[in-house]
C-alpha positions as CSV (number, residue, x, y, z in Angstrom):
1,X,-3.1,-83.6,-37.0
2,X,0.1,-81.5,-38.5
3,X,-0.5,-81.1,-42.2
4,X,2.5,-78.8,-42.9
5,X,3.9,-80.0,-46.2
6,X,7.2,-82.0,-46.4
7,X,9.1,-83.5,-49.5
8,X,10.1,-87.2,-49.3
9,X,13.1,-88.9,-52.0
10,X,13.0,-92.6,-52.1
11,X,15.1,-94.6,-54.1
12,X,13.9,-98.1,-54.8
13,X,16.4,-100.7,-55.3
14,X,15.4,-104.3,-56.6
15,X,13.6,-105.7,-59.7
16,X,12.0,-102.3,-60.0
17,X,11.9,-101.4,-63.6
18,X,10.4,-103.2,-66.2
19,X,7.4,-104.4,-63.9
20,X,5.1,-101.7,-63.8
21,X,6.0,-100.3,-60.7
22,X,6.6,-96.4,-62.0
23,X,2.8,-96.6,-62.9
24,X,1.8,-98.3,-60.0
25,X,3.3,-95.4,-57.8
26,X,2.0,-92.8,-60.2
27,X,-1.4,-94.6,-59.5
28,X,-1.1,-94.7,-55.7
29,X,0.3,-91.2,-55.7
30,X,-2.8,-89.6,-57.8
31,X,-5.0,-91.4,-55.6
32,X,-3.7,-89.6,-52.4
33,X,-3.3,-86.0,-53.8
34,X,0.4,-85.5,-53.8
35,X,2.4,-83.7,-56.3
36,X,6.2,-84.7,-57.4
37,X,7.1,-87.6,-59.8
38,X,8.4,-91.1,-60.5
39,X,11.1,-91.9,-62.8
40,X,13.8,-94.9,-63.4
41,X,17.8,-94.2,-63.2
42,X,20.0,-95.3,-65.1
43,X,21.3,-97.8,-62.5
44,X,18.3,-99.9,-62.4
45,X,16.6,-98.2,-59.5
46,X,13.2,-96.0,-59.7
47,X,13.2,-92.6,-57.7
48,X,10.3,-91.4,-56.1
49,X,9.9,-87.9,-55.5
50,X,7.0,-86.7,-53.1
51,X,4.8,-83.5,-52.1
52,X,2.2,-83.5,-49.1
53,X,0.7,-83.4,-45.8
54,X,4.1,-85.6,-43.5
55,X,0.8,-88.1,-42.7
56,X,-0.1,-88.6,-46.7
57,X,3.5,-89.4,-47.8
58,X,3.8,-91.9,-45.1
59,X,0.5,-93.8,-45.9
60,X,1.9,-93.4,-49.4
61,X,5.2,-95.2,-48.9
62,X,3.2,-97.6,-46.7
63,X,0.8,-98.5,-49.7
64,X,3.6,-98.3,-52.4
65,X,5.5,-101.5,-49.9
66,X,2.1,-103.3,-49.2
67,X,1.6,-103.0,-52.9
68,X,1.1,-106.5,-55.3
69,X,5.1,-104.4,-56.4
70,X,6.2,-104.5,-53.1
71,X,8.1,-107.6,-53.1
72,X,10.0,-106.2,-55.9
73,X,11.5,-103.8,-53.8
74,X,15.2,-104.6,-52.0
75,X,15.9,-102.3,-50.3
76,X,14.8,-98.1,-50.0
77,X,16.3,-95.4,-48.8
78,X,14.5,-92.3,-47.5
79,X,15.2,-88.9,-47.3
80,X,13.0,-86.1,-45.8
81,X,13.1,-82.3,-46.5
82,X,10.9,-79.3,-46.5
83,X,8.5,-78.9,-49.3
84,X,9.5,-77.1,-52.8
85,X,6.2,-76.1,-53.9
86,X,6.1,-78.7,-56.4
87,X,3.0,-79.4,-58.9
88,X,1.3,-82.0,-60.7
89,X,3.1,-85.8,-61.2
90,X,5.6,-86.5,-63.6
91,X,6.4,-90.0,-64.9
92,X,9.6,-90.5,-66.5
């Protein structure tokens, strides 16, 4: 199992703000250990930024889609880079 760390950006399009889905990410995200942050733009669409094992983050976006929120979501788009050594989980 690789558990080198990567950094995953998501943007969440859809009826993403105003629903509780920010704090349902924060809650799934705290529950699997990562570090990085959620926060809403000023288009209408949440941004998701994660820290953690490649394996994590991808059971992470899995459970954020499976999620009662899920539905909510549009469409996402996903971008993977190396780590930046970020800590704890902001909420914005």
């Amino acid at each position: 199992m690789n558990s080198t760390w990567r950094q995953v950006r998501v943007r969440y399009e859809g009826e993403v703000q105003g629903v509780g889905f920010r704090y349902a990410v924060r809650r799934i995200a705290n529950g699997l250990d990562v570090t990085g942050g959620v926060e809403n733009l000023p288009d209408g669409s949440v941004q998701l930024v994660a820290e953690g094992p490649e394996e994590v983050l991808k059971r992470l976006l899995l459970q954020i889609r499976v999620s009662p929120l899920g539905p909510n979501i549009a469409d996402e788009q996903i971008r993977w880079g190396e780590a930046g050594g970020l800590t704890g989980f902001y909420y914005r």
